[in-house]
N, C-alpha and C positions, 0 to 999 in steps of 0.2 A: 133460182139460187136462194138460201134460206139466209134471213137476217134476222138481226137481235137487235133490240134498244135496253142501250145501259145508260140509265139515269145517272149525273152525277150526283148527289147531295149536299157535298161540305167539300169546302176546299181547303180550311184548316178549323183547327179545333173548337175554333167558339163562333163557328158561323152560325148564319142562319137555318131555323130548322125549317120554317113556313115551306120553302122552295123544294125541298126533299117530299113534304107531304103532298105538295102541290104534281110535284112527279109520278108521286105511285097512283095519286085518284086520276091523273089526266094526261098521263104523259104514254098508256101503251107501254110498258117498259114492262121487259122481263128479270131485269138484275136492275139494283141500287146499293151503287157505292159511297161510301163516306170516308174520304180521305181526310184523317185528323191530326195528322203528325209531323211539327215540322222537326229544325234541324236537333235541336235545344231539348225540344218535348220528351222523351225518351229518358235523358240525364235527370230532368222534372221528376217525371214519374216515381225513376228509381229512387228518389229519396221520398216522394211520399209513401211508397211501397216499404222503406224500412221505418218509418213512423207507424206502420198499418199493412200487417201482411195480407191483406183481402183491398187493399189499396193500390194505387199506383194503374191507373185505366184512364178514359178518359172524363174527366167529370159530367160530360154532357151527355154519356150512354146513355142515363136511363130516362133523362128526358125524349132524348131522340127513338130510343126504342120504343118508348109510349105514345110517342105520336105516331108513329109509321109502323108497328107492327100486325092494329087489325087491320087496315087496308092490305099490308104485305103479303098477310096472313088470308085473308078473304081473296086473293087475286094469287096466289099461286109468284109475287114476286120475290126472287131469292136477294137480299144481303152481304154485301162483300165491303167489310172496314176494319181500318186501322187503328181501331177503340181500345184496342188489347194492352197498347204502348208498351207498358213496363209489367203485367199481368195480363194476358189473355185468359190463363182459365180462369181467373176470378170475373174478368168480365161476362166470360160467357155464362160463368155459375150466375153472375146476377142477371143475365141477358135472359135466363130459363126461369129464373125466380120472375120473373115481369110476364115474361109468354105464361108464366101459367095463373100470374094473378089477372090475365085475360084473356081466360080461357081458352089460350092456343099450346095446350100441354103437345101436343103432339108435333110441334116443329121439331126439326133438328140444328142443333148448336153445336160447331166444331170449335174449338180455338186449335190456332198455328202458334208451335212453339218450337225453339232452337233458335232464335235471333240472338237470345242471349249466351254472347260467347266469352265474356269477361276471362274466364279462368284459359283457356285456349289461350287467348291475346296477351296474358301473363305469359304463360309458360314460353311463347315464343317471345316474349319481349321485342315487340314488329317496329319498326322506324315509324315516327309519325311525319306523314304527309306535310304539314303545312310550316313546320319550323324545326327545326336541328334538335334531335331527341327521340325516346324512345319509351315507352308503354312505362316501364320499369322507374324512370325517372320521375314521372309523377306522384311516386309512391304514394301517401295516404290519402293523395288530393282526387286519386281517381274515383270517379262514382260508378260509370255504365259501359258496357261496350256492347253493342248492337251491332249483328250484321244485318246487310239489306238484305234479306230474303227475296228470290221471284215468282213468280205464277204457280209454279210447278207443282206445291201443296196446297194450295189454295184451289187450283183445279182439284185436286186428290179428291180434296173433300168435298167440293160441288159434287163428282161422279159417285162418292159415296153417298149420296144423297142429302147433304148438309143444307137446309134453307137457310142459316145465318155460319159466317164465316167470318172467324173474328183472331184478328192478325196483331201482333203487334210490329217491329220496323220492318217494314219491306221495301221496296224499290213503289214508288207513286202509281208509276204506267203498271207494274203487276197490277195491282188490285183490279183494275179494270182489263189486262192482259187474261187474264186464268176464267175469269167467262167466257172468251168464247175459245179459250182449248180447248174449253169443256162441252161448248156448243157445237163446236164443230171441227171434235177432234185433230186438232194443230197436233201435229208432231213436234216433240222440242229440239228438236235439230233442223226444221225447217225455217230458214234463217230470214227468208223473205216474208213469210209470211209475221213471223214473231216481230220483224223489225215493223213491219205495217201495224199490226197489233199495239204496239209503243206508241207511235206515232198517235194512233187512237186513243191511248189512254194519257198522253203524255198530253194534248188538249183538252181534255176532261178533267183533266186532275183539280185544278183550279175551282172548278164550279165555275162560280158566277164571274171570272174575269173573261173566262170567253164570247159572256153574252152581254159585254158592255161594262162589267166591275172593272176598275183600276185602268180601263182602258181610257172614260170620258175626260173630257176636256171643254168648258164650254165656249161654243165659238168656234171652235178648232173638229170637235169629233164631241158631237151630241150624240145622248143615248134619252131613248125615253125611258118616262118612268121608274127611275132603278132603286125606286123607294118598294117598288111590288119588282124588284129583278127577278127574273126566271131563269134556272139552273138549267144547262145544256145534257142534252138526246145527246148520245151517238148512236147512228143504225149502222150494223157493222153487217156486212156481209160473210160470207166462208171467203172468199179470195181475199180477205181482206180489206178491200173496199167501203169507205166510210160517207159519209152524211152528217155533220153537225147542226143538229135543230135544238127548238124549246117549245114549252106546251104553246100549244096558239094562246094572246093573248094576255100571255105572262107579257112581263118589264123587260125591257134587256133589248137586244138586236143583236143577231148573230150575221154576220158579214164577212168579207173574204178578212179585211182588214183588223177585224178583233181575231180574228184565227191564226195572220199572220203575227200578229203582238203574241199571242198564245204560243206557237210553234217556235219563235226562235228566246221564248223567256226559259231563264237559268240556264240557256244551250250553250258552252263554250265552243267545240269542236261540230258542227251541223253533220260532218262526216263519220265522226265516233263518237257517239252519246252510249256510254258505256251504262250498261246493267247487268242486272245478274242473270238474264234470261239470253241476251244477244245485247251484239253489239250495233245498235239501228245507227243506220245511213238516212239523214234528215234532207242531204244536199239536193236529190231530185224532187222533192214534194212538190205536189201541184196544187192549188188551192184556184175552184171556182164558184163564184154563186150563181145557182140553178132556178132559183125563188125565192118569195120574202122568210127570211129568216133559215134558207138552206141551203149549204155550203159543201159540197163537193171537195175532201180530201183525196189524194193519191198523187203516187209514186214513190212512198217509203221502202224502204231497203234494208238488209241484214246481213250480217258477218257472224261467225263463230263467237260465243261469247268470251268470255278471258276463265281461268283457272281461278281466277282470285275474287274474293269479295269484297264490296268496301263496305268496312266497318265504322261506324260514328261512335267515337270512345266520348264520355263527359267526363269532366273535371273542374273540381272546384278553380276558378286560375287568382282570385284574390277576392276583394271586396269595394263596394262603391259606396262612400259619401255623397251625400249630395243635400242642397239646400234651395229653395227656391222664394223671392220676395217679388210685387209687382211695385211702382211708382207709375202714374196718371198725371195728368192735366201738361198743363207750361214748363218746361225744363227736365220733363221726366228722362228724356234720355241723358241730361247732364248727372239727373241724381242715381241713375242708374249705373252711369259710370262712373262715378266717384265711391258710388257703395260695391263697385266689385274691387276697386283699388284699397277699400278700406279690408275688406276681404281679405286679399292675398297679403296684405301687411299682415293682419293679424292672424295665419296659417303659419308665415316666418317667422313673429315673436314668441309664436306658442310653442314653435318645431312641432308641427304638427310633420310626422313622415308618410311622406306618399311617393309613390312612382308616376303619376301624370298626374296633371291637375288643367282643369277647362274651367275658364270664365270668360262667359255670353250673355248676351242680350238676347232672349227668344223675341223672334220676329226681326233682329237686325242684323243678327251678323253669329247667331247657332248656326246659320246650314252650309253660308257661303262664305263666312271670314269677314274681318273689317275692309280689307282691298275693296270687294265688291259691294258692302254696305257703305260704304263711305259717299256711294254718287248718289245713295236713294233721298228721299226726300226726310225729314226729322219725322217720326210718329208723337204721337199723341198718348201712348201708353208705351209701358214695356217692361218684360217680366227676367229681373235677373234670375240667372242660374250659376252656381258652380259647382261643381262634380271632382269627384279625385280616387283616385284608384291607390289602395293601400294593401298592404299584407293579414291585417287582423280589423277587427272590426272595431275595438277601441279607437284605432284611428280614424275610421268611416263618421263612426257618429260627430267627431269633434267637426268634422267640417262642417256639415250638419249644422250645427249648435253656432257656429260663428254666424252663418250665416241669418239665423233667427234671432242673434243679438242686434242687427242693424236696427229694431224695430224701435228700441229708444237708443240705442247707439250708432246709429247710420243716420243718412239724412232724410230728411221731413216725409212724411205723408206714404212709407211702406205702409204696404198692408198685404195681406193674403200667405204669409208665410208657409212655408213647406217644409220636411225635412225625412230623411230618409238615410238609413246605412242596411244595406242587405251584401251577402255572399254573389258572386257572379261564377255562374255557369256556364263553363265554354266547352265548345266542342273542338274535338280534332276527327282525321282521317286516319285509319292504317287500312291494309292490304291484307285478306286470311285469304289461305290456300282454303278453297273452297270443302276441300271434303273434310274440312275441319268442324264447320257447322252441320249440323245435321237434323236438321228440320220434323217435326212430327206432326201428325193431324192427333187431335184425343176429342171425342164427342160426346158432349155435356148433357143430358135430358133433361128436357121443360117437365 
């Protein structure tokens, strides 16, 4: 029965590159993926893209290309990432300019396009998923709408011969789902198979959290080494049947128990993990360890996928102030608190207007409120913060600026001031009838 090793690389956008290089010289692997995009990323882009029409990719392509393309290139390994974000063909026009300033003019370079379905998602004015409203309502504040794309053109272009495939939103598990259709002709209405498929890429996607990233704990759940972590193998077979490894020797530890933290992360529903390819069945997975650092997935499952896409709309949704001062030594936590109360005084004598407003003690009572800081012990240092969400950015900064007044109008011995007012870009959900998007392969030359 014939298998494939798909390297992960990146599990988002500013990871590490050492681990991806370290895959293609050692790792056996036929495909290397780079999943670079999270939820937010996309909305990003599009506004670098209208500052910069050859803009809007991911900033770390051409690093990452330059490190991993003559090995990729010398070893016959194909490419599969989500660098394209808000531009795929510019990425892959600069992804050709790089293959040929190293003398691999003769790869081939597809970009996937049709994610972007902004104008569709107007003209139907679609309900948005997460609060009471509708595309149309946002009016100027909108910036992006992405659909998830799935495997489906991203295989196209493997089978057209494409060594670097370059996507921009897609569903996570495609990017590593559409290797092996491609290897070993999955039918896409083969729903068991497709849902295994997921399953596989849906533990890869991460990189390095499955081989010990985000997982350790010390005391609790040691990992070695994760200053050299090593990005995870999958060896996927035609049944679908998987193997989660790493290069011998890399950092990390692949184990039943980082696989099952991996399997059930971002999963609401274990039984309908909706995507654009199928709708995978998580509830029977079996997870066993076979050897050191190799791990035995199976029994994922498949359903008909749904008609509809989901789409990730951005939008401007207001803007954040924010200020930041520290106080040290004997009664720091007393002038800590006196100077956020000096704070909130002077936001109300100024009318400064906002819609929320947070003032915390980082380290006492930011993550878990004063209920539960109140039993800890007094620290020795402590770094106020307050933050406020405003309409326009005139009011952003003033908070800002009160806050950097404490330094001779607050109490003794601040120091390390901070301040900041930037736009805030959120996302929502809607739902396209899928034959709205319509996806293309266009192939770029080195």
């Amino acid at each position: 029965m014939r298998t494939i090793r798909i390297g992960s690389g990146a599990g988002y956008s500013g990871d590490r590159i050492e681990p991806a290089v370290e895959l293609a010289e050692k790792g056996d692997i036929q495909y290397l993926v780079f999943e670079c995009l999270g939820e937010r990323t996309v909305a990003l882009a599009q506004q670098a893209r209208m500052k910069n029409p050859e803009g809007g990719y991911d900033p770390l392509l051409e690093e990452r290309m330059r490190a991993v393309l003559p090995v990729c290139g010398a070893k016959g390994i194909k490419i599969v990432t989500n660098m394209g974000a808000a531009n795929p063909e510019a990425a892959a026009r600069r992804t050709a300019e790089i293959a040929k300033s190293l003398g691999l003019s003769s790869l081939k370079i597809a970009a996937i396009v049709g994610d972007d379905v902004l104008d569709a998602c107007k003209d139907g004015d679609l309900p948005i998923m997460e609060f009471d409203g509708t595309i149309k309502q946002l009016g100027n504040r909108l910036l992006s709408a992405n659909a998830y794309l799935g495997a489906e053109p991203m295989a196209e272009a493997l089978k057209s011969g494409a060594d670097i495939v370059i996507t921009g939103r897609a569903s996570d598990p495609a990017l590593f789902l559409a290797p092996m259709i491609h290897a070993f002709g999955w039918a896409m209405d083969d729903w068991n198979l497709l849902g295994q498929g997921t399953v596989a890429g849906h533990l890869l996607e991460c990189a390095g959290q499955i081989t010990g990233g985000y997982f350790a704990d010390p005391g609790y759940k040691d990992v070695p080494d994760l200053a050299r972590l090593g990005f995870p193998i999958g060896e996927v077979s035609e049944d679908g049947s998987l193997v989660i490894t790493k290069v011998a020797g890399s950092g990390g530890a692949v184990t039943a128990r980082t696989c099952k933290e991996q399997l059930l992360y971002e999963v609401h529903d274990p039984r309908q993990y909706f995507q654009p390819d199928v709708v995978a069945d998580f509830s029977q997975v079996t997870i066993e360890e076979i050897g050191p650092d190799r791990v035995r997935v199976s029994g994922g499952r498949g359903h008909k996928r749904t008609e509809t896409l989901k789409v990730s709309v951005g939008y401007v949704d207001s803007y954040i102030g924010e200020g930041q001062i520290s106080y040290a030594g004997p009664g720091a936590l007393a002038r800590g608190r006196l100077a956020l109360e000096i704070v909130r005084e002077r936001l109300k004598l100024t009318g400064v207007e906002s819609s929320e407003l947070r003032f915390e003690l980082v380290g006492v009572d930011s993550l878990h409120g004063a209920e539960v800081s109140n039993r800890a012990n007094e620290p020795y240092e402590v770094r106020v913060r307050v933050a406020g969400r405003t309409e326009n950015l005139r009011e952003a900064v003033r908070i800002g600026n009160e806050v950097e007044t404490l330094y001779t109008n607050g109490p003794a011995a601040g120091g390390g001031a901070w301040k900041s007012a930037r736009d805030v870009v959120a996302v929502a959900s809607v739902l396209l009838p899928r034959k709205l998007a319509k996806p293309q392969v266009r192939f770029v030359g080195a």
